[in-house]
N, C-alpha and C positions, 0 to 999 in steps of 0.2 A: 258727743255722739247721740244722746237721748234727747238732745236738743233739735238735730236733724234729719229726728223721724218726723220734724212737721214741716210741713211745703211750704208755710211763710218763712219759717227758718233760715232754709234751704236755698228758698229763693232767695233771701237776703243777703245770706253770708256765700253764696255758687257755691256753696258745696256740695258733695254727692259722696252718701252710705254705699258702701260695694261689699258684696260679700256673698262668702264661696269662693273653694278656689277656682274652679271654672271659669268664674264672673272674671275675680281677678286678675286671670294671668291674660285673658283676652284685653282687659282693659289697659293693661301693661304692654299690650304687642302693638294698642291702637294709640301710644304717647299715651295715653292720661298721667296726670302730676300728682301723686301720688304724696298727698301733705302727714300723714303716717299712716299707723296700721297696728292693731292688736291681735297678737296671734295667742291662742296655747296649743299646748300640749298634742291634742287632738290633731293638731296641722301637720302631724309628724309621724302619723300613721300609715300615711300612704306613700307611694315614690313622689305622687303628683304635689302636693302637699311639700312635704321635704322640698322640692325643685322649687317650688313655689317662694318658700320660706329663703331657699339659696339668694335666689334672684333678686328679692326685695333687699337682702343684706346688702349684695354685692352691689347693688344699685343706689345704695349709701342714705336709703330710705331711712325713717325717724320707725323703728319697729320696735315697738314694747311687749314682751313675753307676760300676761296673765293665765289665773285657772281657767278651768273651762265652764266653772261656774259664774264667776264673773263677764266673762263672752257673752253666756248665754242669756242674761242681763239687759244685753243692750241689743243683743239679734234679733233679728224679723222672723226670723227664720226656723222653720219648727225643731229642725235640729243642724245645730253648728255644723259647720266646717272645720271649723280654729281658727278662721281670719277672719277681720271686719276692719277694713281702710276707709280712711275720707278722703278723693278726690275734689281736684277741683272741675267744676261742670263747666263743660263748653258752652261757648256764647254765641250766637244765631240771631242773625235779624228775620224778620220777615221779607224783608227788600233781597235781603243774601239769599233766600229757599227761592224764592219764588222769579229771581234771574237766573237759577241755575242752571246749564244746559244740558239736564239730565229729566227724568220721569222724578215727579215728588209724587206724596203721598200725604195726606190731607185726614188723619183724626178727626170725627166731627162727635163728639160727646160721649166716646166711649171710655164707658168709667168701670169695665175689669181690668185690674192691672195684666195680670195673665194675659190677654187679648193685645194689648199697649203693647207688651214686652215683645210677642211674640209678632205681632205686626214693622215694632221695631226692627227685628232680628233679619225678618223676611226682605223687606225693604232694602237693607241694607247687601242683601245676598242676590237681590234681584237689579241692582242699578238705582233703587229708588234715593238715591242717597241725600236728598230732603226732605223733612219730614215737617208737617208744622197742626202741632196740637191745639186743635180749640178751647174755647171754654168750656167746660164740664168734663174733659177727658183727663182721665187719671193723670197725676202729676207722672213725663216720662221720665224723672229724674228719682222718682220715689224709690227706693232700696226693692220691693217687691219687681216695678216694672225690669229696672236695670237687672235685675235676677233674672227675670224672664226671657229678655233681650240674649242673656248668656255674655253679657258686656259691649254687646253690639252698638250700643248706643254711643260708646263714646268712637265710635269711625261713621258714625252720622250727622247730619248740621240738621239741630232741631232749633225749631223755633214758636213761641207761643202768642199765638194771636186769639185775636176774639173774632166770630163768626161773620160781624159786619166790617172788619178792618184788612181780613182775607180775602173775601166778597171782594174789595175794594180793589186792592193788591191784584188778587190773580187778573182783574178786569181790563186794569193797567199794563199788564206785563204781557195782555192777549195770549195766557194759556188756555188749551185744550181741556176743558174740564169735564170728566168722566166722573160721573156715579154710579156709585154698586147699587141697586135696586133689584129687586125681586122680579120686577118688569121687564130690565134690562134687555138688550137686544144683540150684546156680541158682535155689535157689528164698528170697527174700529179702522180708524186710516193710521199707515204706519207714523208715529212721530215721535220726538223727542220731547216734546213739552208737553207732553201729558200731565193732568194732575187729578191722580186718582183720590176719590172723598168715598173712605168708608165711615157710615155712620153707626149714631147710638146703637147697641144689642139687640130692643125692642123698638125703638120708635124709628130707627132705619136714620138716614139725610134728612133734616132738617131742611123745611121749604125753600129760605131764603136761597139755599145753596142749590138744590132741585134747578131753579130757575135757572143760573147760570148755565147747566149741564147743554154739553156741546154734544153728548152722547149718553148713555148707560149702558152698565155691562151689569152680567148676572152667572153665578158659575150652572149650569144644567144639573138638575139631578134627577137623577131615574129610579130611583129605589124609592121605598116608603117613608122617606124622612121629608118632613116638612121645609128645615130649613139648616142651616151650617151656624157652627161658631164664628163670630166675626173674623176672628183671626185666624182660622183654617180659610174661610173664604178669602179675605182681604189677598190672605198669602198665594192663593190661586190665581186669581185676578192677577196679581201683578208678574207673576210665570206668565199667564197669557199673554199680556200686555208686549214684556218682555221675547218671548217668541216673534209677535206681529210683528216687531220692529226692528228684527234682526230679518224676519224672512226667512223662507224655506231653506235647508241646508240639503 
């Protein structure tokens, strides 16, 4: 487990840290393969918890009882839950996101996991359901982001490309490419192959990708705030998107 808090690791071996039980009982509803699991004490405090602890039994899962001092050891996480499982991480091409007949969503170098997770999450709840991380964005497999996610990630098909091999990809595949910008103009045609690129925190979309944009969007704001957290924006953006292309009700 100590091994697969590192992203070469992780990447090597597909595996994926989950923890909380939130994370994991969602990632349990979504198939994940659940190769064991160390719980203590502390998992058995709750109802949620307890149900938690049933499920994984009764699911004939490899689940070893330690303290909560030792948990605490190998967690990310400022304070336990009682459980921390290794999954195995789904596999995504680029070719797979980028034919899919749905809206993706395009990571371009966003490196808060928080931000990752929670754009995950969004994504997932709005139809966006590819997703493909560029270079420089938080690994989405990292124990924090899949926290974040609330386990969302594993009912998403993600995929990691590098910023010139997307470029490539989305150009081939003649999607609609939408950027979040600040300039943005909201002004969009209904469609299903959108692929929305929210970029880095500070530096926004990266030019290369700029170029392709078939449009930009931007969320309005009227109050005194300068600008939005990426992934409260991102998560708007892709509600509106999601509206335009369903249509008035």
């Amino acid at each position: 487990m100590k091994r697969l808090t590192v992203r070469r690791q992780r990447e090597r071996e597909r595996l994926v840290l989950v923890e909380g039980v939130r994370t994991l009982s969602e990632a349990l509803r979504a198939g994940a393969d659940v190769r064991f699991a160390l719980v203590s004490g502390r998992l058995r405090s709750t109802d949620l918890g307890r149900n938690l602890e049933a499920r994984l039994l009764a699911g004939g899962f490899d689940v070893t009882m330690i303290d909560d001092e030792e948990l605490a050891k190998v967690s990310s996480a400022e304070s336990s839950q009682g459980v921390l499982a290794v999954c195995e991480q789904s596999q995504t091409t680029l070719g797979q996101v980028v034919s899919a007949t749905c809206p993706i969503l395009i990571l371009d170098a966003l490196q808060d996991p928080g931000n990752v997770g929670t754009l995950i999450r969004s994504a997932v709840a709005f139809g966006f359901n590819g997703i493909i991380a560029l270079d420089g964005t938080a690994d989405p497999w990292g124990a924090k982001v899949v926290r974040a996610s609330a386990g969302a990630a594993f009912r998403a098909s993600i995929a990691l490309a590098s910023a010139a091999d997307a470029a490539q990809a989305l150009t081939d595949a003649d999607r609609t490419v939408v950027v979040a910008a600040s300039e943005g103009k909201n002004v969009l045609k209904r469609t299903d192959d959108i692929a929305l690129v929210v970029g880095n925190e500070g530096a926004g979309v990266r030019e290369g990708l700029r170029q392709l944009a078939d449009a930009t969007i931007c969320v309005p704001v009227e109050g005194p705030v300068e600008s939005l957290n990426a992934g409260i924006a991102g998560s708007i953006l892709m509600h509106q998107i999601t509206r335009e292309r369903k249509g008035p009700h």
